[in-house]
N, CA, C and O atoms as a Tripos MOL2 file, in Angstrom:
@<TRIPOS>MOLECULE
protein
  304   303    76     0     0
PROTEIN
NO_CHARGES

@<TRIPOS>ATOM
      1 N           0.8390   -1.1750    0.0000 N.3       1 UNK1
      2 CA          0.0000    0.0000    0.0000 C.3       1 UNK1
      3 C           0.8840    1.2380    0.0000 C.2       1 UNK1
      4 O           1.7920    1.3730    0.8200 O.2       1 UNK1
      5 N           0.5920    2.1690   -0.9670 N.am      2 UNK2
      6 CA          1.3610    3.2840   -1.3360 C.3       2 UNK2
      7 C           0.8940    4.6910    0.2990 C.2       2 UNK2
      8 O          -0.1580    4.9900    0.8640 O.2       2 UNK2
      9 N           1.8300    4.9790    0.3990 N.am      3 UNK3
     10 CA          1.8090    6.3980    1.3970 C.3       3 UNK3
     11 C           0.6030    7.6020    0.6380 C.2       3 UNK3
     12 O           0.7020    8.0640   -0.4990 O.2       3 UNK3
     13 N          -0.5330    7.9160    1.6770 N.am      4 UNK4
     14 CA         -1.5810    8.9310    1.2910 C.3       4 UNK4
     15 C          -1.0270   10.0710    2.0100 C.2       4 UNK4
     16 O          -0.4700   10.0310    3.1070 O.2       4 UNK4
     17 N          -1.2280   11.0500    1.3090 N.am      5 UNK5
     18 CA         -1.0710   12.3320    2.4120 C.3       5 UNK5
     19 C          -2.3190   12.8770    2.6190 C.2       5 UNK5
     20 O          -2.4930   14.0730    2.8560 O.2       5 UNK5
     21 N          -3.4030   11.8590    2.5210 N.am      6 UNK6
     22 CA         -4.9990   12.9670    2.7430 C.3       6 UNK6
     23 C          -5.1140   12.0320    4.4690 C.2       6 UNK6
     24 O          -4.8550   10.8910    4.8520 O.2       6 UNK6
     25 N          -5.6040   13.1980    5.0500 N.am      7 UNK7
     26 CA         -6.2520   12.6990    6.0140 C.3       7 UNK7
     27 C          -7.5230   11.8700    6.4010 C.2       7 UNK7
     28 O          -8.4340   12.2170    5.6490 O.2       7 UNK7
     29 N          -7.8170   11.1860    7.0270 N.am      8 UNK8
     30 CA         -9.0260   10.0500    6.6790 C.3       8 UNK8
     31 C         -10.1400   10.8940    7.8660 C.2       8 UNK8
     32 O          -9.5710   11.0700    8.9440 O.2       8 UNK8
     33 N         -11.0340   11.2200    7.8410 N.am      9 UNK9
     34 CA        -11.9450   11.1770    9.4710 C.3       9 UNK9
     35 C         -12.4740    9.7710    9.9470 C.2       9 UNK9
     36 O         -12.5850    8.7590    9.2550 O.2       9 UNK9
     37 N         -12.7120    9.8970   10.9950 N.am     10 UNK10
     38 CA        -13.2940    9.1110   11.7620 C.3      10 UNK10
     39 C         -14.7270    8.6790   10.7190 C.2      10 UNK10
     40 O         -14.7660    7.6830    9.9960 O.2      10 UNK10
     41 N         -15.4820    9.3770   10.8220 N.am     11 UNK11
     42 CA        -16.5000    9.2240    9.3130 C.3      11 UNK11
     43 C         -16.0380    8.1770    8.1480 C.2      11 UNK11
     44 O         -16.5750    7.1030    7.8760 O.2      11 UNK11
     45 N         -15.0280    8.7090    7.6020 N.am     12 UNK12
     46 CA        -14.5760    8.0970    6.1200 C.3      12 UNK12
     47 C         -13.9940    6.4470    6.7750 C.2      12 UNK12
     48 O         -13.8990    5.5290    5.9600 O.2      12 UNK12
     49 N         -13.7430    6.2650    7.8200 N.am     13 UNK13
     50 CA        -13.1440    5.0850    8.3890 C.3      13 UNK13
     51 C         -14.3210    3.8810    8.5040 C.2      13 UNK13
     52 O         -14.5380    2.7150    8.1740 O.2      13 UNK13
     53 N         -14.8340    4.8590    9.1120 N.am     14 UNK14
     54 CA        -16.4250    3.8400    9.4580 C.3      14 UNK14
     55 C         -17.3330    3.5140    8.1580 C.2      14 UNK14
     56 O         -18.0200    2.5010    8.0270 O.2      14 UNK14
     57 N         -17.2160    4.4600    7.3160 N.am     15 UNK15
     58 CA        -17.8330    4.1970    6.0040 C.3      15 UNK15
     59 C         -17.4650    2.8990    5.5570 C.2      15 UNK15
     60 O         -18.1270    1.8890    5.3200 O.2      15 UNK15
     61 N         -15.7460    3.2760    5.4710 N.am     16 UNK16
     62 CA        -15.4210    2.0300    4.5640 C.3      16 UNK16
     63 C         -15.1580    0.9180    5.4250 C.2      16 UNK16
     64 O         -14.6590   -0.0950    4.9360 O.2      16 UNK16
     65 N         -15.4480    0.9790    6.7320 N.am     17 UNK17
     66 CA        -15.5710   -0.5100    7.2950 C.3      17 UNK17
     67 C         -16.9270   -0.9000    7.1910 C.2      17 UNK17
     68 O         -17.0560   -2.1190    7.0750 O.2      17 UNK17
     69 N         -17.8630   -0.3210    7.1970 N.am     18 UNK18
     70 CA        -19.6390   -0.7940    6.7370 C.3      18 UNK18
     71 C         -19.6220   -1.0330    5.1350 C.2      18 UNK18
     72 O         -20.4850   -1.6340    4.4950 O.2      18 UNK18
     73 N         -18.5500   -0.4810    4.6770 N.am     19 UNK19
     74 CA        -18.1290   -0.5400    2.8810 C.3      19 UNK19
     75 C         -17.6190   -2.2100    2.8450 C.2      19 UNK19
     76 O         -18.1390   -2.9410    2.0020 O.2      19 UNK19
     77 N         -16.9760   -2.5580    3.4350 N.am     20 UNK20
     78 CA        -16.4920   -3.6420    3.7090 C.3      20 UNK20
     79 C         -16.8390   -4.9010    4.3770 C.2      20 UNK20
     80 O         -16.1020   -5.8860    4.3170 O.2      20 UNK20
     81 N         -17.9830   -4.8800    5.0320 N.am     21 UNK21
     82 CA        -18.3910   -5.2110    6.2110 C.3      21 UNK21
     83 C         -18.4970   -7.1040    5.2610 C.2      21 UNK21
     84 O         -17.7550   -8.0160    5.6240 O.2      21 UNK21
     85 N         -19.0700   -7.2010    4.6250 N.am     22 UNK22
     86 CA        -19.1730   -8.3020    4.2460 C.3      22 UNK22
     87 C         -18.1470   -9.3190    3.4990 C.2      22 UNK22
     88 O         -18.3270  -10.4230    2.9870 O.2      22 UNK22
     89 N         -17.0100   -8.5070    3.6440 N.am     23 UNK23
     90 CA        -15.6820   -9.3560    2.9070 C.3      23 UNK23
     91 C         -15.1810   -9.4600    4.2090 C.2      23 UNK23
     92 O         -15.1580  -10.6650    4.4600 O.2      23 UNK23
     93 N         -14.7850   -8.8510    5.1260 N.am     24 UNK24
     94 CA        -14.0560   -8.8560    6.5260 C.3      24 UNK24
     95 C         -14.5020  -10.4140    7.6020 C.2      24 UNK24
     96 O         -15.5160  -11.0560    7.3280 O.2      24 UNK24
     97 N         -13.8900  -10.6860    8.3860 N.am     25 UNK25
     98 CA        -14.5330  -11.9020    8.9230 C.3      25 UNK25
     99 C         -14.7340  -11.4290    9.9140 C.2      25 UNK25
    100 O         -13.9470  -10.6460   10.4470 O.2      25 UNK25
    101 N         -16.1740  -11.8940   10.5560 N.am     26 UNK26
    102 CA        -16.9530  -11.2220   11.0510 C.3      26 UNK26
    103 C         -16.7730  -11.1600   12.2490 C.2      26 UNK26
    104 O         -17.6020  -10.3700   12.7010 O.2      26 UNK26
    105 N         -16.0010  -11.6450   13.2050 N.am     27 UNK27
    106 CA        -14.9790  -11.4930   14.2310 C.3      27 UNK27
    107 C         -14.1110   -9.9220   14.2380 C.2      27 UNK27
    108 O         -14.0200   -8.9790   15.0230 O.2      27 UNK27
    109 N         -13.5720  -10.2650   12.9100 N.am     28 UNK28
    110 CA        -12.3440   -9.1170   12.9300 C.3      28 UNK28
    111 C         -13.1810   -7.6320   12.6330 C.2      28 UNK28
    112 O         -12.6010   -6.5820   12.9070 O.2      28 UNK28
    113 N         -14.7420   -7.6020   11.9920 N.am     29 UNK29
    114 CA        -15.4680   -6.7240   11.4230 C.3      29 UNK29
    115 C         -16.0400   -6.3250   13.1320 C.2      29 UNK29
    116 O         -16.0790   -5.1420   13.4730 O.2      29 UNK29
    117 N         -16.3540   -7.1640   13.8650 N.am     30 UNK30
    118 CA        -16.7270   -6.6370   15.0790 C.3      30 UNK30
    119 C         -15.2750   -5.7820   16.3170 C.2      30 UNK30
    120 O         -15.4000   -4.8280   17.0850 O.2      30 UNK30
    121 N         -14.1740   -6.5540   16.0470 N.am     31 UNK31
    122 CA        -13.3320   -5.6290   17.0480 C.3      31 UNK31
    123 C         -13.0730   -4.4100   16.3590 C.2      31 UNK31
    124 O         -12.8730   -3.4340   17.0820 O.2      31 UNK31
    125 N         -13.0320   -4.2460   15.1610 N.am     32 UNK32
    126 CA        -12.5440   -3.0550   14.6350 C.3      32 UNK32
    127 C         -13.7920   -2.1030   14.5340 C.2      32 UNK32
    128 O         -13.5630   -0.9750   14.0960 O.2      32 UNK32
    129 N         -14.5920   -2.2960   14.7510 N.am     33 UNK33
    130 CA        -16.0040   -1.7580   14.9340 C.3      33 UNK33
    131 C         -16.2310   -1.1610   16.5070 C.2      33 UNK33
    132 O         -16.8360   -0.1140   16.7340 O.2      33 UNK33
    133 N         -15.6850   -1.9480   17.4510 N.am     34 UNK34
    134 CA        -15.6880   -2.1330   18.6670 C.3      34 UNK34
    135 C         -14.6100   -0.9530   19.0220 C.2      34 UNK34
    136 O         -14.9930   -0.1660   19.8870 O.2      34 UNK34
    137 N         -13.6250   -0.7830   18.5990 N.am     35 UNK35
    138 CA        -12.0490   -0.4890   18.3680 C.3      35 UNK35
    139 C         -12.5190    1.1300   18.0940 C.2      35 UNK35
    140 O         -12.2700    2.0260   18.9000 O.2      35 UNK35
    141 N         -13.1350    1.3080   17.0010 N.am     36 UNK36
    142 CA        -13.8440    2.3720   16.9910 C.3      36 UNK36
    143 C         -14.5950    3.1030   17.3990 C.2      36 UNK36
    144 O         -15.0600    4.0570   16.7750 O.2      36 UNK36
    145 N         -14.9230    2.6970   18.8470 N.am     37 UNK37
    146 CA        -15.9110    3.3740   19.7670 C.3      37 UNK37
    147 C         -15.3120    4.3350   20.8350 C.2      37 UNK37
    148 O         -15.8840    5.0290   21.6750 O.2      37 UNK37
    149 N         -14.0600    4.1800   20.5690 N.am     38 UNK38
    150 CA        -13.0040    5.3440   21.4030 C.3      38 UNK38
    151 C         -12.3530    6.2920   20.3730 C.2      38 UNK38
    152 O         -12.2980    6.0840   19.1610 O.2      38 UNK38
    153 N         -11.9880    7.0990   20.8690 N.am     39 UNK39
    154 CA        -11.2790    8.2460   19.7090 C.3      39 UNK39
    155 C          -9.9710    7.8220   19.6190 C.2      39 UNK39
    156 O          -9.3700    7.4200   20.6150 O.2      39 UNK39
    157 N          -9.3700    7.8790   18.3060 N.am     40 UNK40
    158 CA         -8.2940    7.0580   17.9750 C.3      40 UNK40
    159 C          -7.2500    8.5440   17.3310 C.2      40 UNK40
    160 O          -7.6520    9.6820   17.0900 O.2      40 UNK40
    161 N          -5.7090    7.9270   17.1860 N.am     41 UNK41
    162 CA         -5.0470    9.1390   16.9640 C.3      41 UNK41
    163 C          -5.4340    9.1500   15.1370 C.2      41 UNK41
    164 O          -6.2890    8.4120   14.6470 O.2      41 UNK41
    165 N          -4.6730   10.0550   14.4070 N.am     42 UNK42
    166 CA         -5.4190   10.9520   12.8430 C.3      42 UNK42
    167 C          -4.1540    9.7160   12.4620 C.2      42 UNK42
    168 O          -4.0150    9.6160   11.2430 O.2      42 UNK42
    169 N          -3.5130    9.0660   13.0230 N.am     43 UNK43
    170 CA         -2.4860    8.2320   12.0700 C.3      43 UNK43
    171 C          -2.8520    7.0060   12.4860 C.2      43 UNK43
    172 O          -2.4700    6.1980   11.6390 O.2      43 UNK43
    173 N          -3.4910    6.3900   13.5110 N.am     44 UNK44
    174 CA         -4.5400    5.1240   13.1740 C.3      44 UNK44
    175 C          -5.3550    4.9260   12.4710 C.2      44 UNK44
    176 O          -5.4660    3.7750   12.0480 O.2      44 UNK44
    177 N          -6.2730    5.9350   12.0360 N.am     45 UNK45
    178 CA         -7.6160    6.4530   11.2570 C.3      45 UNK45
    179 C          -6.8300    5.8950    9.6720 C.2      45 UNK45
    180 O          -7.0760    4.8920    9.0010 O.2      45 UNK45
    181 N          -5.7100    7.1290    9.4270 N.am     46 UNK46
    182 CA         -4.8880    6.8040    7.8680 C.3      46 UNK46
    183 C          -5.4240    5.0960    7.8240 C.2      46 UNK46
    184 O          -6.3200    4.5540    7.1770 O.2      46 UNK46
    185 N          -4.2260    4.4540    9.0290 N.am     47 UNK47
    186 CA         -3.7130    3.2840    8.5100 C.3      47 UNK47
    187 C          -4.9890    2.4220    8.0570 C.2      47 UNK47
    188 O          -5.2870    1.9190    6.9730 O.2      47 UNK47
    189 N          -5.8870    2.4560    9.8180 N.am     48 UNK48
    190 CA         -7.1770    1.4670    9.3790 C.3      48 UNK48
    191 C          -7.7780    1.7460    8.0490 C.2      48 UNK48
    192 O          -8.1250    0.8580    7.2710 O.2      48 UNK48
    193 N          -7.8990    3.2060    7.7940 N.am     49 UNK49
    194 CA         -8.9550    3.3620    6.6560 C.3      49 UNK49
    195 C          -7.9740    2.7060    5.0180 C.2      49 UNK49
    196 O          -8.4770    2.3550    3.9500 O.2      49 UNK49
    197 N          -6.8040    2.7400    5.3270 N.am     50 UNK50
    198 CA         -5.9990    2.2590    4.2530 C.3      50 UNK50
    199 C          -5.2560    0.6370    4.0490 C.2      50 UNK50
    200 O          -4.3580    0.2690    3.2920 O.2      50 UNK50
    201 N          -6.1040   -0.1450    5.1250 N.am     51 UNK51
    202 CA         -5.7770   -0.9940    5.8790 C.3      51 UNK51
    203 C          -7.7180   -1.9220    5.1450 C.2      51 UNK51
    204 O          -7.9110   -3.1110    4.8920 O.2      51 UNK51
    205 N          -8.6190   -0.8550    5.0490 N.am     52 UNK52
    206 CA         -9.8830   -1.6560    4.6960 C.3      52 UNK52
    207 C         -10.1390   -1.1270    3.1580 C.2      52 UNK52
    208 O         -11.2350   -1.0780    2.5990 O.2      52 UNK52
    209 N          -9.0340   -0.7930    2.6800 N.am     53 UNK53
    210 CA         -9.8950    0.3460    1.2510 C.3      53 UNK53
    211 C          -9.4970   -1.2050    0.7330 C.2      53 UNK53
    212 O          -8.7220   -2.1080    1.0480 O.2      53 UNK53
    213 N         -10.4790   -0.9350   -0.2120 N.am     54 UNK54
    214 CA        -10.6500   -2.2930   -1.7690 C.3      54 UNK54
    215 C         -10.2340   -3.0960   -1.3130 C.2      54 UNK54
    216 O          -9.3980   -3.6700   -2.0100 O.2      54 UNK54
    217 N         -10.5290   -3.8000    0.3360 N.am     55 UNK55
    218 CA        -10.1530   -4.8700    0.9250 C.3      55 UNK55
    219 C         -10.8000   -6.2600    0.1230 C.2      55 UNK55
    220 O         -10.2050   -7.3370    0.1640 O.2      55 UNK55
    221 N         -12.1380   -6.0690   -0.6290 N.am     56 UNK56
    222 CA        -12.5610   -6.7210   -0.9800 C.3      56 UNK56
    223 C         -11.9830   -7.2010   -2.6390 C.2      56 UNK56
    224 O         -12.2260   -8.2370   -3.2590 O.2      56 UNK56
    225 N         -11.2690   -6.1860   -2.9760 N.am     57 UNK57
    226 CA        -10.2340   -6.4150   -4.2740 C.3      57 UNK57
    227 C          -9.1720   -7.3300   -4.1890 C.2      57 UNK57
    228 O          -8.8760   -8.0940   -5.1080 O.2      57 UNK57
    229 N          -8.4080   -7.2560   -2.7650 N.am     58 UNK58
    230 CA         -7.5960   -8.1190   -2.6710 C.3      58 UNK58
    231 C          -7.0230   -9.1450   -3.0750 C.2      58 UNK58
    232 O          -7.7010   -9.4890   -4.0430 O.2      58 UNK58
    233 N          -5.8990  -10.1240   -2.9090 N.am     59 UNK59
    234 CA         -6.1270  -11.3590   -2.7650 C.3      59 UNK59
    235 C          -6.6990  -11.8940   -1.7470 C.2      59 UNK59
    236 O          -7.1920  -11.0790   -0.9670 O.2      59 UNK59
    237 N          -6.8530  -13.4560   -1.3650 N.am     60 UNK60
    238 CA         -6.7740  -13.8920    0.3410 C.3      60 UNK60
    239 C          -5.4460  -13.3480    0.8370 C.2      60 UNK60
    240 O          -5.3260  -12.5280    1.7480 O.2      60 UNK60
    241 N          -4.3080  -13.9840    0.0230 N.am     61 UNK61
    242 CA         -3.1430  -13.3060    0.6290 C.3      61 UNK61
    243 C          -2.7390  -12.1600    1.2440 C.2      61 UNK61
    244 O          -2.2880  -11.9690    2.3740 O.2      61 UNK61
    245 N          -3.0170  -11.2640    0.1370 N.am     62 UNK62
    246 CA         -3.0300   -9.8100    0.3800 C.3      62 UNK62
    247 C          -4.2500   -9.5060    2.0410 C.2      62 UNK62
    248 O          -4.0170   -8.6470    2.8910 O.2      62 UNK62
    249 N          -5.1910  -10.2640    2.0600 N.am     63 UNK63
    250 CA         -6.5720  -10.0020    3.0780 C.3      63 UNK63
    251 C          -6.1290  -10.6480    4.4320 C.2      63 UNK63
    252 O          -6.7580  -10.4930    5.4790 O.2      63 UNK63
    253 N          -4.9650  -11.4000    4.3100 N.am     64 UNK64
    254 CA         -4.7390  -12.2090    5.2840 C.3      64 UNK64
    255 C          -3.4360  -11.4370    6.2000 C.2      64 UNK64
    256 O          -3.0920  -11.5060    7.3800 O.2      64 UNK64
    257 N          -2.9660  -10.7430    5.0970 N.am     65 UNK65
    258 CA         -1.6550   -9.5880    5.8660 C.3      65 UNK65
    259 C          -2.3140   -8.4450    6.5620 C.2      65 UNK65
    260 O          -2.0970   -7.9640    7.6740 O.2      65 UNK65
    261 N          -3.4160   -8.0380    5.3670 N.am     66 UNK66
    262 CA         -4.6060   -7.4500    6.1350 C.3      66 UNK66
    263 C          -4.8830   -7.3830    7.3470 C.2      66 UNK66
    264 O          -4.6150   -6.4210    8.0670 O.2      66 UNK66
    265 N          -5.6090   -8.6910    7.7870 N.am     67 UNK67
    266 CA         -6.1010   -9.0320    9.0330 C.3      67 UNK67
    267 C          -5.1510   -9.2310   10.1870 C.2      67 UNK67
    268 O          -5.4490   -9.0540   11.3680 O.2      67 UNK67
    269 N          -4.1840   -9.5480    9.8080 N.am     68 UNK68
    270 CA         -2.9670   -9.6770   11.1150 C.3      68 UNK68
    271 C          -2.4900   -8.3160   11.0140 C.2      68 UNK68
    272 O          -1.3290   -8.3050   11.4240 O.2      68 UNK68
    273 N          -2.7590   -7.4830   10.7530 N.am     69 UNK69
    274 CA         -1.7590   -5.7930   11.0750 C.3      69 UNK69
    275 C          -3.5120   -5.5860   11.7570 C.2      69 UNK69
    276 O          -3.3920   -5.2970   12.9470 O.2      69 UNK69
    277 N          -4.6940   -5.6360   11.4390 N.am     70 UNK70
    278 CA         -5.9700   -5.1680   11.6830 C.3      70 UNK70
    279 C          -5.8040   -5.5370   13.3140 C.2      70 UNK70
    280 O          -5.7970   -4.6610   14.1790 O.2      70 UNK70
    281 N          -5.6730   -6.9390   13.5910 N.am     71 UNK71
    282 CA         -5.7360   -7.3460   14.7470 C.3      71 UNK71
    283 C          -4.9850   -6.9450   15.5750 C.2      71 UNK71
    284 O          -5.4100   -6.6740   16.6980 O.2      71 UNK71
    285 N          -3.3100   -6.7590   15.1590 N.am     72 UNK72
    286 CA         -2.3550   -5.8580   15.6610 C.3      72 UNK72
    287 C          -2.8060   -5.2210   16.4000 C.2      72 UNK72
    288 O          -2.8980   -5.3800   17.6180 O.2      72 UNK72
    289 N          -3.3580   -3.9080   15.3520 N.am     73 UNK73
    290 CA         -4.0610   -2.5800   16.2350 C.3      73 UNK73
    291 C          -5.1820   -2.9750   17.0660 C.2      73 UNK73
    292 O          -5.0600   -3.1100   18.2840 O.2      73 UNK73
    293 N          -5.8510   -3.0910   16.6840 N.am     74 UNK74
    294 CA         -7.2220   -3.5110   17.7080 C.3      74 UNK74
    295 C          -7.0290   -4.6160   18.9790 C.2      74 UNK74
    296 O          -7.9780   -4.8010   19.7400 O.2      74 UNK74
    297 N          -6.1030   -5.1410   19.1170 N.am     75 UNK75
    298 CA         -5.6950   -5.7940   20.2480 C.3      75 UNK75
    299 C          -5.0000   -5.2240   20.7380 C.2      75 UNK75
    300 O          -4.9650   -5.3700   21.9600 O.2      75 UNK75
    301 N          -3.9870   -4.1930   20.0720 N.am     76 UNK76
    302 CA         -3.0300   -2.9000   21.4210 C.3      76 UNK76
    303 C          -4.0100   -2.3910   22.3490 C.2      76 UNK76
    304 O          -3.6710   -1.6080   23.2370 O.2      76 UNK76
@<TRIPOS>BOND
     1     1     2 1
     2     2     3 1
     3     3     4 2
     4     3     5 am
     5     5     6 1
     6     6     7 1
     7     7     8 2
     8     7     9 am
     9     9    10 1
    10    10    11 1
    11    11    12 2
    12    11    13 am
    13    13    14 1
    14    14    15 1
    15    15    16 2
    16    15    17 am
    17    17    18 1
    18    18    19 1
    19    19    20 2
    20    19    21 am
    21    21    22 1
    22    22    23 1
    23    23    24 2
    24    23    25 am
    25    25    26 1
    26    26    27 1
    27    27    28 2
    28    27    29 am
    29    29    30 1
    30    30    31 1
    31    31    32 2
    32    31    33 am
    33    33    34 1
    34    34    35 1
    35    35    36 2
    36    35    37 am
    37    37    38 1
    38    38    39 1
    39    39    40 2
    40    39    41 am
    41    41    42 1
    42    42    43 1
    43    43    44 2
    44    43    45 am
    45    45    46 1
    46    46    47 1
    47    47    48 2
    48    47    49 am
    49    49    50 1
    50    50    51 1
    51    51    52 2
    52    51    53 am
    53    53    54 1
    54    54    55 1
    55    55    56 2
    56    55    57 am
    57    57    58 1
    58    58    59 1
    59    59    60 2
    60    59    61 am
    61    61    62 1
    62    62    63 1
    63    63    64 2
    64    63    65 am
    65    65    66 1
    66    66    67 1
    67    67    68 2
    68    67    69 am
    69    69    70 1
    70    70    71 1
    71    71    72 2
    72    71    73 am
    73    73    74 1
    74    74    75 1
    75    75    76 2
    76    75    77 am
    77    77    78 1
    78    78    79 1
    79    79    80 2
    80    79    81 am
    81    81    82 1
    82    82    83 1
    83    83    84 2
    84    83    85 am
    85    85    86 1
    86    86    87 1
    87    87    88 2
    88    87    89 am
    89    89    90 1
    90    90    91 1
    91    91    92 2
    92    91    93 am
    93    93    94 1
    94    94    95 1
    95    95    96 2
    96    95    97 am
    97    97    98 1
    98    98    99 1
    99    99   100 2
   100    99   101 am
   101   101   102 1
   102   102   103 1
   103   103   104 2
   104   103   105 am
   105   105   106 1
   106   106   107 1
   107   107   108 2
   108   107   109 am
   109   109   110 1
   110   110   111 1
   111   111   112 2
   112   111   113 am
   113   113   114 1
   114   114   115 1
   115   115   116 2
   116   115   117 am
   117   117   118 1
   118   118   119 1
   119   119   120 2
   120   119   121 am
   121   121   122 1
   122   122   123 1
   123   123   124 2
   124   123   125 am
   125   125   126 1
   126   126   127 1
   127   127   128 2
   128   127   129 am
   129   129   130 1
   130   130   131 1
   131   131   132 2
   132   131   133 am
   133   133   134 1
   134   134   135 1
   135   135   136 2
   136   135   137 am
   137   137   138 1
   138   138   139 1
   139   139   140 2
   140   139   141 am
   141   141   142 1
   142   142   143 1
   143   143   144 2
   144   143   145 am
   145   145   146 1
   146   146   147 1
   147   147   148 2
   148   147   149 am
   149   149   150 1
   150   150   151 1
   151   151   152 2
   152   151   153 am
   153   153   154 1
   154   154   155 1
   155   155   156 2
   156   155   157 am
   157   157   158 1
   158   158   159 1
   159   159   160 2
   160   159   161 am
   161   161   162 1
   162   162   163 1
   163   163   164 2
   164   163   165 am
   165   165   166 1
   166   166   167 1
   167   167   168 2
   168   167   169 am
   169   169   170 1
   170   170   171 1
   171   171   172 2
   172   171   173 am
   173   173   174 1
   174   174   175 1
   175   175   176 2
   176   175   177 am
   177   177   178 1
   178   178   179 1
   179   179   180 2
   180   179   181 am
   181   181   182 1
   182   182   183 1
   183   183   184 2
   184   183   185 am
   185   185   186 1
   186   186   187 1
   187   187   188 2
   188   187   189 am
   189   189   190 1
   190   190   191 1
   191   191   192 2
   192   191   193 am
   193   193   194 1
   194   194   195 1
   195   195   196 2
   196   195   197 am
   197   197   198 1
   198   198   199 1
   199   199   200 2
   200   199   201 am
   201   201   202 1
   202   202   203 1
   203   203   204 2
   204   203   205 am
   205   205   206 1
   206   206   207 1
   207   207   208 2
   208   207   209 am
   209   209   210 1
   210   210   211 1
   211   211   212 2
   212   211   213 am
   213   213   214 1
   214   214   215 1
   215   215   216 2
   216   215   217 am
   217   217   218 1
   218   218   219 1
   219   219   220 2
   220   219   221 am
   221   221   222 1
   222   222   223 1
   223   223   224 2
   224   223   225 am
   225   225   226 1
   226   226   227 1
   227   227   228 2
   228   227   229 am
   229   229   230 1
   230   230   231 1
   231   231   232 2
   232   231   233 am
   233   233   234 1
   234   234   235 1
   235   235   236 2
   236   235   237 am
   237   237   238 1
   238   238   239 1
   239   239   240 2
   240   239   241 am
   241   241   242 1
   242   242   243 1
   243   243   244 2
   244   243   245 am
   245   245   246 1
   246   246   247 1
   247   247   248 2
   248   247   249 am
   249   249   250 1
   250   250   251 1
   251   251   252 2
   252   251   253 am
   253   253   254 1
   254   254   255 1
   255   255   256 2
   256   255   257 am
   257   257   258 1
   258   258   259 1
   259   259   260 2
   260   259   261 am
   261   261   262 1
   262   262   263 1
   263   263   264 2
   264   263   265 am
   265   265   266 1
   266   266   267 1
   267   267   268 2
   268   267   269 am
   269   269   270 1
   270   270   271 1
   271   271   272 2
   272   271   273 am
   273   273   274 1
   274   274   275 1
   275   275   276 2
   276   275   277 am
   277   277   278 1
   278   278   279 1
   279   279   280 2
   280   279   281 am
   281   281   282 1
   282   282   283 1
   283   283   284 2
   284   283   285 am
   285   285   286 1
   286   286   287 1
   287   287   288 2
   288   287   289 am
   289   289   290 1
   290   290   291 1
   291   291   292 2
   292   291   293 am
   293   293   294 1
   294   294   295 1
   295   295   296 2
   296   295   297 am
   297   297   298 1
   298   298   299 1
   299   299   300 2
   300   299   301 am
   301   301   302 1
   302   302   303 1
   303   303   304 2
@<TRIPOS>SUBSTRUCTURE
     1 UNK1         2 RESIDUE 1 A UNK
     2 UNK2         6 RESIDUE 1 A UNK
     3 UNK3        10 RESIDUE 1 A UNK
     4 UNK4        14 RESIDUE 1 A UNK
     5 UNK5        18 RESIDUE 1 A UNK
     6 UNK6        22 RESIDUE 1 A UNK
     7 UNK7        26 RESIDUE 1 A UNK
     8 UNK8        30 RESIDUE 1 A UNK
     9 UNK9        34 RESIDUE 1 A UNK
    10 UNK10       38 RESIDUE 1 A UNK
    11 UNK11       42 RESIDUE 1 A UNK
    12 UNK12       46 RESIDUE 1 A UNK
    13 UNK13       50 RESIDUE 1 A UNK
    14 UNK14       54 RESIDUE 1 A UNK
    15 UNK15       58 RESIDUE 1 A UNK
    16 UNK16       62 RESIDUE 1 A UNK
    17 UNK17       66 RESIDUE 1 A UNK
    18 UNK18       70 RESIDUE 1 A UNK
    19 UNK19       74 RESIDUE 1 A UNK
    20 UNK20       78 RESIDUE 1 A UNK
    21 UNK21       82 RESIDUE 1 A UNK
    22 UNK22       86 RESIDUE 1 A UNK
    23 UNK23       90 RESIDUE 1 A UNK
    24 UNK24       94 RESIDUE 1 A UNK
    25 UNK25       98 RESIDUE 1 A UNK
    26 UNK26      102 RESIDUE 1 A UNK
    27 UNK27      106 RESIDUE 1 A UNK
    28 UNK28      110 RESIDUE 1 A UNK
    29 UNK29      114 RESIDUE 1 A UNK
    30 UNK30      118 RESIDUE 1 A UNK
    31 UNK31      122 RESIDUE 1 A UNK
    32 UNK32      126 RESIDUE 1 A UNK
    33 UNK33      130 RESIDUE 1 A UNK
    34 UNK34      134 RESIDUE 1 A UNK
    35 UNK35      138 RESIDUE 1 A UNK
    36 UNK36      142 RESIDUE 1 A UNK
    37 UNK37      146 RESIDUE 1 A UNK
    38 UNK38      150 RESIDUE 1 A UNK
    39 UNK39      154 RESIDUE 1 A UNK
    40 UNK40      158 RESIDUE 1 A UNK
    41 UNK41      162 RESIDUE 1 A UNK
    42 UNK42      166 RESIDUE 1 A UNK
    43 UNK43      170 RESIDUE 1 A UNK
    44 UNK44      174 RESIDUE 1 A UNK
    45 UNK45      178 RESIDUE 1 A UNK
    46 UNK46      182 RESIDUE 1 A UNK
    47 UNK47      186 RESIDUE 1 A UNK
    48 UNK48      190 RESIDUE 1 A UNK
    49 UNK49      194 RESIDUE 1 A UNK
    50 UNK50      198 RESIDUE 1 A UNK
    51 UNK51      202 RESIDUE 1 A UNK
    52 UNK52      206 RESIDUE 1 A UNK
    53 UNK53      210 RESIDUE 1 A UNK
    54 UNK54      214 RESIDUE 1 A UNK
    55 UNK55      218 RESIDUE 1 A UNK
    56 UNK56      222 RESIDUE 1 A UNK
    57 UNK57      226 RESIDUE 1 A UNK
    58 UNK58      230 RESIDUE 1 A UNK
    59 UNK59      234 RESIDUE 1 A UNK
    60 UNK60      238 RESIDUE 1 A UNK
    61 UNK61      242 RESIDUE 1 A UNK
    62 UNK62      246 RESIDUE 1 A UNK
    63 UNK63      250 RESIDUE 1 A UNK
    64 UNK64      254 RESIDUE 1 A UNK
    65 UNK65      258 RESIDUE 1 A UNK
    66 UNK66      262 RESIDUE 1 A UNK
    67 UNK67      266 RESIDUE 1 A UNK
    68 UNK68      270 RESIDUE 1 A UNK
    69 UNK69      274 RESIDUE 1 A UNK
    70 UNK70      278 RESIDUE 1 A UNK
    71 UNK71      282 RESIDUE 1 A UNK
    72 UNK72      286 RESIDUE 1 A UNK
    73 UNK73      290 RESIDUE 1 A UNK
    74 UNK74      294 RESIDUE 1 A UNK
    75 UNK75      298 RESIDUE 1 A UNK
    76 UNK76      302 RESIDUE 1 A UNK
């Protein structure tokens, strides 16, 4: 995943995890959902929201590196 310099909101994060909601496994769609119920710093927001974009484009492979950096964060 290439470096964004746009900032994501809290909004645009949640979008694209309800954008996503049905490719994500539904475990990992609930902590990061969950994860999101506290205010998070503007460089977690980047990563998650760049972390779920065209998650559903993926490979598994690619979805599976995905999910272990996803869980990363949401289990700190």
């Amino acid at each position: 995943m290439s470096e964004c310099q746009l900032n994501h909101s809290y909004a645009d994060v949640v979008n694209k995890l309800e954008s996503q909601k049905d490719f994500l496994p539904e475990a990992l769609y609930a902590k990061v959902q969950h994860y999101l119920q506290e205010e998070r710093t503007q460089d977690l927001l980047n990563e998650l929201f760049h972390l779920l974009k065209k998650y559903d484009l993926a490979s598994s492979e690619e979805q599976e590196v995905r999910n272990n950096r996803l869980t990363m964060i949401v289990d700190n």
